[in-house]
mmCIF file of the C-alpha atoms, coordinates in Angstrom:
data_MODEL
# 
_entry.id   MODEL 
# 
loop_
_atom_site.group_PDB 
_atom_site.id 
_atom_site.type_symbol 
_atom_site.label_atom_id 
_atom_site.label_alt_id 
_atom_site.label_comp_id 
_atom_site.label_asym_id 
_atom_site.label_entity_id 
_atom_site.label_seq_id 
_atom_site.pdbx_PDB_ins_code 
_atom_site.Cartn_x 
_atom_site.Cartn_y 
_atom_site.Cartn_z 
_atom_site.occupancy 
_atom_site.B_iso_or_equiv 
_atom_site.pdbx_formal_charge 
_atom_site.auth_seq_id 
_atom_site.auth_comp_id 
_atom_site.auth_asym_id 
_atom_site.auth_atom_id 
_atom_site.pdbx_PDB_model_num 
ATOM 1   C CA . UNK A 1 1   ? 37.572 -5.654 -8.629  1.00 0.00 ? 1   UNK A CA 1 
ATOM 2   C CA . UNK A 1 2   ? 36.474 -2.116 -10.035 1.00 0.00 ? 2   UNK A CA 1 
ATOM 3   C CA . UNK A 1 3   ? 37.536 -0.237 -12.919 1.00 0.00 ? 3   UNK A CA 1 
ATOM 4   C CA . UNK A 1 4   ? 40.856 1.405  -12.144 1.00 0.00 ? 4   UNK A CA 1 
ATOM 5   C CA . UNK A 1 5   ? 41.341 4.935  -13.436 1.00 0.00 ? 5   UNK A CA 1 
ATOM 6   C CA . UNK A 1 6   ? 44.863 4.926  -15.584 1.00 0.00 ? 6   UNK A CA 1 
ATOM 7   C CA . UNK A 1 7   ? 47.111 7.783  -15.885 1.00 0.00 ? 7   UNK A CA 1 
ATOM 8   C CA . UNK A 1 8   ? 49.643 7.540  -18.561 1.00 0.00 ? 8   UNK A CA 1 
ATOM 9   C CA . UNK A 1 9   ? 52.987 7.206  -17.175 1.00 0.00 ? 9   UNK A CA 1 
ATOM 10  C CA . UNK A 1 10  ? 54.316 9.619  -20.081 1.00 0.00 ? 10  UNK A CA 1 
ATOM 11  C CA . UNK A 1 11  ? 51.977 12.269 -18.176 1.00 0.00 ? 11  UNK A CA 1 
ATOM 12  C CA . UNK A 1 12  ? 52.982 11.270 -14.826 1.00 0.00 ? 12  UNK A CA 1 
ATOM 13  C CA . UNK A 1 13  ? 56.253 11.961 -15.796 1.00 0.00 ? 13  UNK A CA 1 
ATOM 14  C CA . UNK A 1 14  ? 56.309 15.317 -17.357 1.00 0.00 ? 14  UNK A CA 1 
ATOM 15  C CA . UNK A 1 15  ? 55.668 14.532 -20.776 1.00 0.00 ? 15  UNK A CA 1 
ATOM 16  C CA . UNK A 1 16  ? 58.580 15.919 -22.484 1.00 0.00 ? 16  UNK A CA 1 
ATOM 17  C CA . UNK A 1 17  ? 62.522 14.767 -22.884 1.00 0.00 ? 17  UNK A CA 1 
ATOM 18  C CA . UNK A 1 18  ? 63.062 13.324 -19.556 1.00 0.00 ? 18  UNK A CA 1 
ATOM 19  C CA . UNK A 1 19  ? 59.661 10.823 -19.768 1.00 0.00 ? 19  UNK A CA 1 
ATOM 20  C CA . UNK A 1 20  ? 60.862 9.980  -23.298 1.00 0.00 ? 20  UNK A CA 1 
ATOM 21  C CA . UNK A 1 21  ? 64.647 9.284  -21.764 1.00 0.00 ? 21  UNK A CA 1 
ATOM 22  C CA . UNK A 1 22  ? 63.002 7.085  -18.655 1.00 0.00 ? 22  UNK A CA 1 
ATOM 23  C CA . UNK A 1 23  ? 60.731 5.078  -21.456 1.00 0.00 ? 23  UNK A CA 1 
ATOM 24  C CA . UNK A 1 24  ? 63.052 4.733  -23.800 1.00 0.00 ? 24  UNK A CA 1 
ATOM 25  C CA . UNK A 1 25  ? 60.478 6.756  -26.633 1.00 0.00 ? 25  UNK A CA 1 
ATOM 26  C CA . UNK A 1 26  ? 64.043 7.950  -27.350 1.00 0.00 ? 26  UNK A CA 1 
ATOM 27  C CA . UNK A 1 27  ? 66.960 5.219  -27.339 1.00 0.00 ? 27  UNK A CA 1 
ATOM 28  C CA . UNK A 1 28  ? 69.624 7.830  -27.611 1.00 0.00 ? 28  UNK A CA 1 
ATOM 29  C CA . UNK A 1 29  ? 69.318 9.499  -24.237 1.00 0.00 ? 29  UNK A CA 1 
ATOM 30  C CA . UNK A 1 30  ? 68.282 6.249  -22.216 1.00 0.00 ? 30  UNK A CA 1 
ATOM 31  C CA . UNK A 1 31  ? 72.076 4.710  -23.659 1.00 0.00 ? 31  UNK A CA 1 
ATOM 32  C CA . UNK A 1 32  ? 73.619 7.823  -22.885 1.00 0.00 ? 32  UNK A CA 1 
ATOM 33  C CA . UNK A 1 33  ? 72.075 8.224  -19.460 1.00 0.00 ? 33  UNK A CA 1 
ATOM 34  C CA . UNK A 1 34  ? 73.134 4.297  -18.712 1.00 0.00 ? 34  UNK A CA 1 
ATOM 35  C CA . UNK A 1 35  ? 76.586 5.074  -20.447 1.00 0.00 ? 35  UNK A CA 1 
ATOM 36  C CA . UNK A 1 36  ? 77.838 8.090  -18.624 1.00 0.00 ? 36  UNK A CA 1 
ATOM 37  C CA . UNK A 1 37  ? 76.110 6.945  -14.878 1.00 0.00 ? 37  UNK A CA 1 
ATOM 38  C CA . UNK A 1 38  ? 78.455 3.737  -15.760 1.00 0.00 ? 38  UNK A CA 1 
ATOM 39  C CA . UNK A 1 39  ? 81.172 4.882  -16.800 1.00 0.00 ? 39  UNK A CA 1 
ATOM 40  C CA . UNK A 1 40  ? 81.103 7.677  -13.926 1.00 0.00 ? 40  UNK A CA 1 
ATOM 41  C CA . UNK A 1 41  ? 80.550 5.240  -11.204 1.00 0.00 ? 41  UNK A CA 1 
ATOM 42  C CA . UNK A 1 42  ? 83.431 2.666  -12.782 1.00 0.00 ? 42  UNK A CA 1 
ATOM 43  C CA . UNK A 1 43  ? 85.569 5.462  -12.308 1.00 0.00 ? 43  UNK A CA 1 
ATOM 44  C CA . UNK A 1 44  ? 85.058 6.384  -8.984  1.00 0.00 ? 44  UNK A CA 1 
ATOM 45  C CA . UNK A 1 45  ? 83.979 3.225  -7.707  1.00 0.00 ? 45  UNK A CA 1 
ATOM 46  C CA . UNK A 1 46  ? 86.299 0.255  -9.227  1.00 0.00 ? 46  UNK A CA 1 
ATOM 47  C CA . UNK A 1 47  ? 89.520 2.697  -10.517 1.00 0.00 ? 47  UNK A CA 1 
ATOM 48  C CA . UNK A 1 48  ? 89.930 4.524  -7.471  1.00 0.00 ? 48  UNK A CA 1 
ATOM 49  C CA . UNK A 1 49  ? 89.477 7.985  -9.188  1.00 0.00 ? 49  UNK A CA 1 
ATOM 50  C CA . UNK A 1 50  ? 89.515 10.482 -6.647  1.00 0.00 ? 50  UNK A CA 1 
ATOM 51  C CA . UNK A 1 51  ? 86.328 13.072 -7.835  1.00 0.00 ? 51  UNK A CA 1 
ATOM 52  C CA . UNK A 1 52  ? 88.460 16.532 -7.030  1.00 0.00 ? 52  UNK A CA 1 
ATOM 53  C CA . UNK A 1 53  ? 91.453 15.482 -8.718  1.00 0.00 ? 53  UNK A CA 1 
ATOM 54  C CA . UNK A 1 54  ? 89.514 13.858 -11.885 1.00 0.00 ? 54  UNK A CA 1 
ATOM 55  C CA . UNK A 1 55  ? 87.295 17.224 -12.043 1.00 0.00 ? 55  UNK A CA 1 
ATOM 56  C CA . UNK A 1 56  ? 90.017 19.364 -12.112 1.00 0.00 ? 56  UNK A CA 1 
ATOM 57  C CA . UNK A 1 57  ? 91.987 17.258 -14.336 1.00 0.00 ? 57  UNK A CA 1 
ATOM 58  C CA . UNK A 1 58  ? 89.241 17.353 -17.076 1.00 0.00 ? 58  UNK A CA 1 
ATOM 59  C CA . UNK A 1 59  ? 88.667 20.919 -16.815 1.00 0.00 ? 59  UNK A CA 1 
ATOM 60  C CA . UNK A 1 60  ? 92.289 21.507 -17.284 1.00 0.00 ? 60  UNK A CA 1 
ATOM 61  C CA . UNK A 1 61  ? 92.218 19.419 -20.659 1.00 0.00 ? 61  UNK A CA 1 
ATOM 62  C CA . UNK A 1 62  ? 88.786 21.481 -21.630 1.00 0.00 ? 62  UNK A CA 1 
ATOM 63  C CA . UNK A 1 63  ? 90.543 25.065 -20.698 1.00 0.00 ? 63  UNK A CA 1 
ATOM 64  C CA . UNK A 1 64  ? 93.522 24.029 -22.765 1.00 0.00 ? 64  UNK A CA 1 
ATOM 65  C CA . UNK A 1 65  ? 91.561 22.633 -25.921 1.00 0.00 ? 65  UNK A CA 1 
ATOM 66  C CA . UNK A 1 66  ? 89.863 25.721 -25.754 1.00 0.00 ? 66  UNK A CA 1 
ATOM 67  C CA . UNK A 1 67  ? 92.132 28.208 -25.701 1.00 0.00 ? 67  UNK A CA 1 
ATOM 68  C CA . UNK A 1 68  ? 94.332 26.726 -28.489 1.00 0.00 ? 68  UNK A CA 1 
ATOM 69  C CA . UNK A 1 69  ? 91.053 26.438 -30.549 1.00 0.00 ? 69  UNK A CA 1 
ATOM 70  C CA . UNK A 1 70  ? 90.742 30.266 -30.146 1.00 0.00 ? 70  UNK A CA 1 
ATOM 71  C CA . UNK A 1 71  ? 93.753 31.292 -30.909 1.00 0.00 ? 71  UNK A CA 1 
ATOM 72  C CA . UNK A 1 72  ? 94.292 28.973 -33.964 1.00 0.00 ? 72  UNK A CA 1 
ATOM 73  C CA . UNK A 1 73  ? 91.098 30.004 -35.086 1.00 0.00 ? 73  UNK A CA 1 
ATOM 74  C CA . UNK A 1 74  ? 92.373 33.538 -35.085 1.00 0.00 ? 74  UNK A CA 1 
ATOM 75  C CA . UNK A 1 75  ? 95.277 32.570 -37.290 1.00 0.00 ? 75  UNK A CA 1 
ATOM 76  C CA . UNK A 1 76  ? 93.627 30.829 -39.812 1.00 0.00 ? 76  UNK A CA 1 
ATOM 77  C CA . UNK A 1 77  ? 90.730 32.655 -39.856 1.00 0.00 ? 77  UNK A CA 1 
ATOM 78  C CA . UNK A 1 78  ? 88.571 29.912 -38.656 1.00 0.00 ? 78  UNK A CA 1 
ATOM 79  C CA . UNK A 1 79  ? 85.448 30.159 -36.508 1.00 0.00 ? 79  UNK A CA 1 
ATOM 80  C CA . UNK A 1 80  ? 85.531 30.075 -33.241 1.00 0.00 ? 80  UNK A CA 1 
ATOM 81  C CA . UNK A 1 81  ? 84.579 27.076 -30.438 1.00 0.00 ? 81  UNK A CA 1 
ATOM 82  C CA . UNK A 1 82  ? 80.632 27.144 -30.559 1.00 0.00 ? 82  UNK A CA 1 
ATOM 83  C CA . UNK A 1 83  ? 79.955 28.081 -26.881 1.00 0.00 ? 83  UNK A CA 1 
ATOM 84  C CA . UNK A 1 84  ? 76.687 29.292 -25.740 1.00 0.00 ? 84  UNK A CA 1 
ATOM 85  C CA . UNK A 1 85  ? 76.503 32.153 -23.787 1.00 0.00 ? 85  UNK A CA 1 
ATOM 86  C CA . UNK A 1 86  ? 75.933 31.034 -20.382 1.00 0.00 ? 86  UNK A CA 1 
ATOM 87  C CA . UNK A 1 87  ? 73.813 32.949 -17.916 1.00 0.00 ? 87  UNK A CA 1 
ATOM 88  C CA . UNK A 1 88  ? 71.405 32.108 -15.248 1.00 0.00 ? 88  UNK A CA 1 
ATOM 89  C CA . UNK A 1 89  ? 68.416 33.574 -15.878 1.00 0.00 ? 89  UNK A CA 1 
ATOM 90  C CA . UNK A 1 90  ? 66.337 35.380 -12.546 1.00 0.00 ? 90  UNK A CA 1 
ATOM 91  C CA . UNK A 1 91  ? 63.222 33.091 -13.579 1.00 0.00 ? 91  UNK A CA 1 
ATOM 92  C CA . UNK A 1 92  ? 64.993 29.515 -13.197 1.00 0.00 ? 92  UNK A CA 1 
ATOM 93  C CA . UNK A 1 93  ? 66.734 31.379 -9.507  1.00 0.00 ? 93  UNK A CA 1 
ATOM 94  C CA . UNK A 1 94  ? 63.222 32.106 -8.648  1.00 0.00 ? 94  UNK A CA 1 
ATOM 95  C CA . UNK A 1 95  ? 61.774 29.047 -9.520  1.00 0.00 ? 95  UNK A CA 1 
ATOM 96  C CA . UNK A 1 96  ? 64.457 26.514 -7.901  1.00 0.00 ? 96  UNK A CA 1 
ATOM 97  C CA . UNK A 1 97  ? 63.989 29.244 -4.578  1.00 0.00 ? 97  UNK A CA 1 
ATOM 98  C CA . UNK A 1 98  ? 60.120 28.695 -4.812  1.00 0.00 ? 98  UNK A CA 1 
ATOM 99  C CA . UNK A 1 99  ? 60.726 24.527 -5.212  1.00 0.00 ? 99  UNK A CA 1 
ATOM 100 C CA . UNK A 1 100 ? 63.073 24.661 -2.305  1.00 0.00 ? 100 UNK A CA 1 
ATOM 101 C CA . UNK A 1 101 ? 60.916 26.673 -0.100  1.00 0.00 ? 101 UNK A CA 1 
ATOM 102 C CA . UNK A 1 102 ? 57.992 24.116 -0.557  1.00 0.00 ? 102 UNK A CA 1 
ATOM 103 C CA . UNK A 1 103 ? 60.418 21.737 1.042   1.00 0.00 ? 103 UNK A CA 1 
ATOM 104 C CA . UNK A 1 104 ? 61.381 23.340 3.558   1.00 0.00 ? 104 UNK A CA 1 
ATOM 105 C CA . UNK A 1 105 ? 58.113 24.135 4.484   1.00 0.00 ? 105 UNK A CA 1 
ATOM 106 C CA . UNK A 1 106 ? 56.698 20.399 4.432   1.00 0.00 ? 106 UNK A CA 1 
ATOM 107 C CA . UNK A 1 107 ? 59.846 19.952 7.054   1.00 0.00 ? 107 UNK A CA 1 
ATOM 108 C CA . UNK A 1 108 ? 59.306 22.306 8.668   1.00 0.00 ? 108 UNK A CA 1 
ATOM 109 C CA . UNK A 1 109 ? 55.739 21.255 9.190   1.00 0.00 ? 109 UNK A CA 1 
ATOM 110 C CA . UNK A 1 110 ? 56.650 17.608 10.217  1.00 0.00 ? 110 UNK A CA 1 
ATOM 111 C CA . UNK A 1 111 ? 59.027 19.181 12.862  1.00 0.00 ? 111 UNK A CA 1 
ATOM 112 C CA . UNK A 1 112 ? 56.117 20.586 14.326  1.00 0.00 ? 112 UNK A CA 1 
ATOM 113 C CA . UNK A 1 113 ? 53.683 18.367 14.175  1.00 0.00 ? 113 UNK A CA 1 
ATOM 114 C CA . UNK A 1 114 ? 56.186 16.176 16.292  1.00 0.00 ? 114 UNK A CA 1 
ATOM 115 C CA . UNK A 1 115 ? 57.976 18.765 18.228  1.00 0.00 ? 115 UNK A CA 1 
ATOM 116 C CA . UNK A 1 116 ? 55.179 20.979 19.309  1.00 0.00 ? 116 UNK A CA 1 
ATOM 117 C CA . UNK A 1 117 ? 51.776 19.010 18.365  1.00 0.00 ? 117 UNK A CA 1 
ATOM 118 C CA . UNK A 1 118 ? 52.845 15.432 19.969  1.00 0.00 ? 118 UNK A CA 1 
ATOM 119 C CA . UNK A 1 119 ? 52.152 13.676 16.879  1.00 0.00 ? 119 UNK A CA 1 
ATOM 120 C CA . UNK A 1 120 ? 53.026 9.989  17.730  1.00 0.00 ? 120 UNK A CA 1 
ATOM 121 C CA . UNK A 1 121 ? 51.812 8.875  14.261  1.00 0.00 ? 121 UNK A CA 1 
ATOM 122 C CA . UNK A 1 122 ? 53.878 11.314 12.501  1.00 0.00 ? 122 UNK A CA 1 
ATOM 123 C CA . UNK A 1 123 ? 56.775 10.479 14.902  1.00 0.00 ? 123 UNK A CA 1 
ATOM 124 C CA . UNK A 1 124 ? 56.770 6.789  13.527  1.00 0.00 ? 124 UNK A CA 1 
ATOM 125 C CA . UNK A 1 125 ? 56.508 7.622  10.221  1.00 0.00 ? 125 UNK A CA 1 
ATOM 126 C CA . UNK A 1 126 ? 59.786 9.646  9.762   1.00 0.00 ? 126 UNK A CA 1 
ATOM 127 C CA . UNK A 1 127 ? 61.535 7.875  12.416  1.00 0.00 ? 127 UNK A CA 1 
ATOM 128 C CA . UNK A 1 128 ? 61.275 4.566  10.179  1.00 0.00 ? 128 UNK A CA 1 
ATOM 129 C CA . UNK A 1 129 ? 61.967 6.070  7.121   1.00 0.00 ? 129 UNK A CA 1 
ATOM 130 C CA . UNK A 1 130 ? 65.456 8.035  8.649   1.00 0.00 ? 130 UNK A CA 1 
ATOM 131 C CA . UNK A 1 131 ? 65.933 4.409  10.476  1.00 0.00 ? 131 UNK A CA 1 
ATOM 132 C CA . UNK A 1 132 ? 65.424 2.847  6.603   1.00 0.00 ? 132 UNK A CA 1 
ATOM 133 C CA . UNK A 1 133 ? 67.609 5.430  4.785   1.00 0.00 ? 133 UNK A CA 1 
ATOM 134 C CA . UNK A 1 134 ? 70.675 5.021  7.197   1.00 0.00 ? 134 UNK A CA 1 
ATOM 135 C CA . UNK A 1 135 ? 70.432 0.601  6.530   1.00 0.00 ? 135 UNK A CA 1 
ATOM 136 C CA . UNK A 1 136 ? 70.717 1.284  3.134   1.00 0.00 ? 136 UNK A CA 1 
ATOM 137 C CA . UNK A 1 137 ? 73.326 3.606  3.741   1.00 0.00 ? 137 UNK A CA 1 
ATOM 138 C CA . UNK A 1 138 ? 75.459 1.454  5.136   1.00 0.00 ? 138 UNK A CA 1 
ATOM 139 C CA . UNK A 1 139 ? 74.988 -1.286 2.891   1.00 0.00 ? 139 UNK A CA 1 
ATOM 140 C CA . UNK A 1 140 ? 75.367 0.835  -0.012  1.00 0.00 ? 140 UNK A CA 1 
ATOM 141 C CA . UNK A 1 141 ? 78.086 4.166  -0.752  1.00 0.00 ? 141 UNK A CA 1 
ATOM 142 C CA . UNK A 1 142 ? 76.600 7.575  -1.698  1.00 0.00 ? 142 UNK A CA 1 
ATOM 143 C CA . UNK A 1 143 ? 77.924 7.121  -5.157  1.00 0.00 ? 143 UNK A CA 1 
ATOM 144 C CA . UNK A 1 144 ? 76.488 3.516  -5.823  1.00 0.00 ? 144 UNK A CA 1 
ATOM 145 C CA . UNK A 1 145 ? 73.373 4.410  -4.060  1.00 0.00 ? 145 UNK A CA 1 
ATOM 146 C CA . UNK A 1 146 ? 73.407 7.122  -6.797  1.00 0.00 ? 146 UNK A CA 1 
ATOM 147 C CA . UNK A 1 147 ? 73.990 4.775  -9.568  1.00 0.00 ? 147 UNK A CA 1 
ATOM 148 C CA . UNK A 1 148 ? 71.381 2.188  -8.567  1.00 0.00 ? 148 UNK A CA 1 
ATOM 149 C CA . UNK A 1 149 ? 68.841 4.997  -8.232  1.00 0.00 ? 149 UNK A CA 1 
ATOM 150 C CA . UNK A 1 150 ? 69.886 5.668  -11.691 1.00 0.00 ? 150 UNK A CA 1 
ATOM 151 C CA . UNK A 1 151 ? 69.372 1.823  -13.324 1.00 0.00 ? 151 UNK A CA 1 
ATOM 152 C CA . UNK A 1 152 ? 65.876 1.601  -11.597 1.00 0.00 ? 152 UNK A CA 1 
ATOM 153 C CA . UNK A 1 153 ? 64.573 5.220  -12.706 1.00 0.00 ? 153 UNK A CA 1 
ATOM 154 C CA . UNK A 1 154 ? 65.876 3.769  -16.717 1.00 0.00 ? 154 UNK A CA 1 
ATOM 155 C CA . UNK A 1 155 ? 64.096 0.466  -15.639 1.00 0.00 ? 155 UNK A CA 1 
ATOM 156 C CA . UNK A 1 156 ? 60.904 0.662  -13.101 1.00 0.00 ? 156 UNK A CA 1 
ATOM 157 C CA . UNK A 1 157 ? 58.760 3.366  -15.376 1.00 0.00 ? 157 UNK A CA 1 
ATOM 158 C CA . UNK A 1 158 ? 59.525 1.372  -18.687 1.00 0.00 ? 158 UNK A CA 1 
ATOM 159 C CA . UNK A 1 159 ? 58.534 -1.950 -16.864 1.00 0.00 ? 159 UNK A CA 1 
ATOM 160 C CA . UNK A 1 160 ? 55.616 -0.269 -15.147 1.00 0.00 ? 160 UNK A CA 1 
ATOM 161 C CA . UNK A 1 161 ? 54.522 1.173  -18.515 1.00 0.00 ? 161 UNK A CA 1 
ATOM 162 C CA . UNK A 1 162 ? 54.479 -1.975 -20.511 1.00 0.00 ? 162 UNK A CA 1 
ATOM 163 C CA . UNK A 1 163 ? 52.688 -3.994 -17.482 1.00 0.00 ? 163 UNK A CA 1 
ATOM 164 C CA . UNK A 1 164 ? 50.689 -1.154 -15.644 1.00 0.00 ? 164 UNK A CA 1 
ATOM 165 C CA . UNK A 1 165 ? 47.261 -3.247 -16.059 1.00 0.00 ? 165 UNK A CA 1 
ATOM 166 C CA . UNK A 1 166 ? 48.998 -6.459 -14.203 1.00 0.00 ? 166 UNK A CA 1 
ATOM 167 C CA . UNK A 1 167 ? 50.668 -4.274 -11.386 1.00 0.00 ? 167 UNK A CA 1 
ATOM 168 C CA . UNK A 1 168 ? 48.102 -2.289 -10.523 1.00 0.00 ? 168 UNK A CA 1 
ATOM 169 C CA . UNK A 1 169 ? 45.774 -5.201 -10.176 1.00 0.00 ? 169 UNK A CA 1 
ATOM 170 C CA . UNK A 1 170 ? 48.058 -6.223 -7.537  1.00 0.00 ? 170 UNK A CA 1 
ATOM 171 C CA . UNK A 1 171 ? 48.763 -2.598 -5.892  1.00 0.00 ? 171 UNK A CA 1 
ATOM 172 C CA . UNK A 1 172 ? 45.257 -2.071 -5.425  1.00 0.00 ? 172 UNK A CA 1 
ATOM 173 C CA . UNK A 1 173 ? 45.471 -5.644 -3.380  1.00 0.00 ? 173 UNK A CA 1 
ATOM 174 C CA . UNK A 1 174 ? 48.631 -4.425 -1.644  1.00 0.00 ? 174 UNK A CA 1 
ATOM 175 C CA . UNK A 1 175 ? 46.612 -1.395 -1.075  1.00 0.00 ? 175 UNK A CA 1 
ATOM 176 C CA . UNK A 1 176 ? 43.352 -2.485 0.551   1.00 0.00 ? 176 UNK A CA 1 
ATOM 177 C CA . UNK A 1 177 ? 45.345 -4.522 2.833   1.00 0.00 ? 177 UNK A CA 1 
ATOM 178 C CA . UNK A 1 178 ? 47.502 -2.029 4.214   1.00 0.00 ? 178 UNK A CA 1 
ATOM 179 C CA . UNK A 1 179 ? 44.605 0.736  4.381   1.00 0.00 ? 179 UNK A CA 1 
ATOM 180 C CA . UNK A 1 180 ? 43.296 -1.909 6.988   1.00 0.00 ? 180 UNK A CA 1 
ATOM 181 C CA . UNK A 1 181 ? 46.662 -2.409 8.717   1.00 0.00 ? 181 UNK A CA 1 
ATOM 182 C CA . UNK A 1 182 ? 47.139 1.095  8.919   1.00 0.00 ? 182 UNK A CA 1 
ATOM 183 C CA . UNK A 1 183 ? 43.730 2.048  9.952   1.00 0.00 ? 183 UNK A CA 1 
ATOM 184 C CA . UNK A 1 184 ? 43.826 -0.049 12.821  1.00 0.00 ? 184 UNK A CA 1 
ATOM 185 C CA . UNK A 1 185 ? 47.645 1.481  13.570  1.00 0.00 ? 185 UNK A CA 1 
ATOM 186 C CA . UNK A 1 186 ? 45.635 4.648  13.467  1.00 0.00 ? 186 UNK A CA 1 
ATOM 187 C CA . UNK A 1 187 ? 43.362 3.728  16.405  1.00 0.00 ? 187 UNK A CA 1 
ATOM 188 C CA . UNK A 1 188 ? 46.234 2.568  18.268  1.00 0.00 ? 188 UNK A CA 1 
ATOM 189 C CA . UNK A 1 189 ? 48.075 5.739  18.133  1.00 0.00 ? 189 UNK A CA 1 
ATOM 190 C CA . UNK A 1 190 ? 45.558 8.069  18.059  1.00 0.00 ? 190 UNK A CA 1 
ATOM 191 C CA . UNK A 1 191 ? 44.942 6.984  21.772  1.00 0.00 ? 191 UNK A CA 1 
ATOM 192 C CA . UNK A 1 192 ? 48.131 7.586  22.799  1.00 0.00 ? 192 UNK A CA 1 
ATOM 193 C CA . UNK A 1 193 ? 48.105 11.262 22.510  1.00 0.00 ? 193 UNK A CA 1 
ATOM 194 C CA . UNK A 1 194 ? 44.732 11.683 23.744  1.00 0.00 ? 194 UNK A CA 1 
ATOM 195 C CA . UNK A 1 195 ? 45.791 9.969  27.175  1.00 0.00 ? 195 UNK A CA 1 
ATOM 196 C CA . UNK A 1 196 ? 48.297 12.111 27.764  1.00 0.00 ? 196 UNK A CA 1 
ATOM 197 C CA . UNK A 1 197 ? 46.505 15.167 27.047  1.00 0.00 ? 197 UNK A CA 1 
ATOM 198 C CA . UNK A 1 198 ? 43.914 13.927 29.628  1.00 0.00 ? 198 UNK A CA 1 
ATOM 199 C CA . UNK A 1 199 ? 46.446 13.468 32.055  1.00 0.00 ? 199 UNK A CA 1 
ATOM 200 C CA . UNK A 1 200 ? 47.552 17.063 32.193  1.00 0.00 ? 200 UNK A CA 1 
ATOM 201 C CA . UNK A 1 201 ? 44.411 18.664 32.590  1.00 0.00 ? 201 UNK A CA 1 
ATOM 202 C CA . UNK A 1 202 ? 43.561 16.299 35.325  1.00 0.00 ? 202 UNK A CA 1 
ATOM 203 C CA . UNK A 1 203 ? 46.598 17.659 37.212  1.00 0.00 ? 203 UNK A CA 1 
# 
């Protein structure tokens, strides 16, 4: 079985805070990460806290701590709360507008290719993965689907990191094996569209 070309999963990941958090280079953010999903979904999930009314309830307390800090620390000549000054830069809007549009591109693409080109291959594709997403919807919530997504982004790229020679010995099996399955799924579809086309300019 050839040499497989490794990419480290620190790269793959950015490089910066959030591979660090997801490897757990730095302890502190992968327990606060786990810590505030949990306690988030507990609340939510097992209490019964309705979202709205906790949101609102919790800005209320921060408003109020806030103001009182101000005004005390007008009295006694104290500084006041440390809080940045918080603006949106137009390069983050731009850059969030650009990310989106290369989304909405790609589906707008797909629609196409199914809509207009006849792709039955493409057709498959995205109506198995809507058809996947909606069974795990219903055997999961939005919120713990949120949460598990959570536990296996802190626990999949550490696990991959520390075994990435044993797994992808076995991907690359996985992934001969389906190149074959899917090449032959190719032929089978591919012959589909042609037939039809045929059939047109015959009439």
């Amino acid at each position: 079985m050839g040499e497989i070309d490794r990419v480290s999963v620190h790269d793959a990941l950015g490089g910066g805070t959030v591979a660090d958090t997801l490897l757990w280079r730095k302890c502190y953010g992968g327990v606060v990460v786990l810590i505030v999903s949990t306690v988030i979904w507990f609340l939510f999930e097992r209490a019964g806290y309705n979202f709205l009314q906790f949101f609102s309830n919790a800005l209320l307390v921060v408003v109020v701590i806030l103001f009182f800090w101000a005004k005390s620390a007008s009295l006694l000549n104290r500084p006041l709360p440390p809080i940045p000054d918080l603006d949106i830069s137009e390069e983050s809007i731009l850059a969030t507008a650009d990310e989106m549009r290369v989304w909405v591109n790609n589906a707008l693409s797909t629609m196409h290719d199914i809509a207009i080109d006849g792709n039955l291959r493409t057709l498959v594709l995205v109506a198995f993965g809507l058809w996947l997403i909606a069974y795990i919807g219903s055997l999961f919530n939005f919120l713990t689907l949120i949460y598990i997504g959570v536990l296996l982004s802190l626990s999949v790229p550490f696990l991959y990191d520390t075994f990435q020679a044993q797994v992808d010995e076995k991907l690359l099996v996985i992934h001969k094996n389906l190149s074959i399955v899917f090449k032959k799924a190719d032929l089978i579809l591919q012959n589909i569209p042609m037939s039809r086309k045929k059939g047109k300019k015959i009439e």
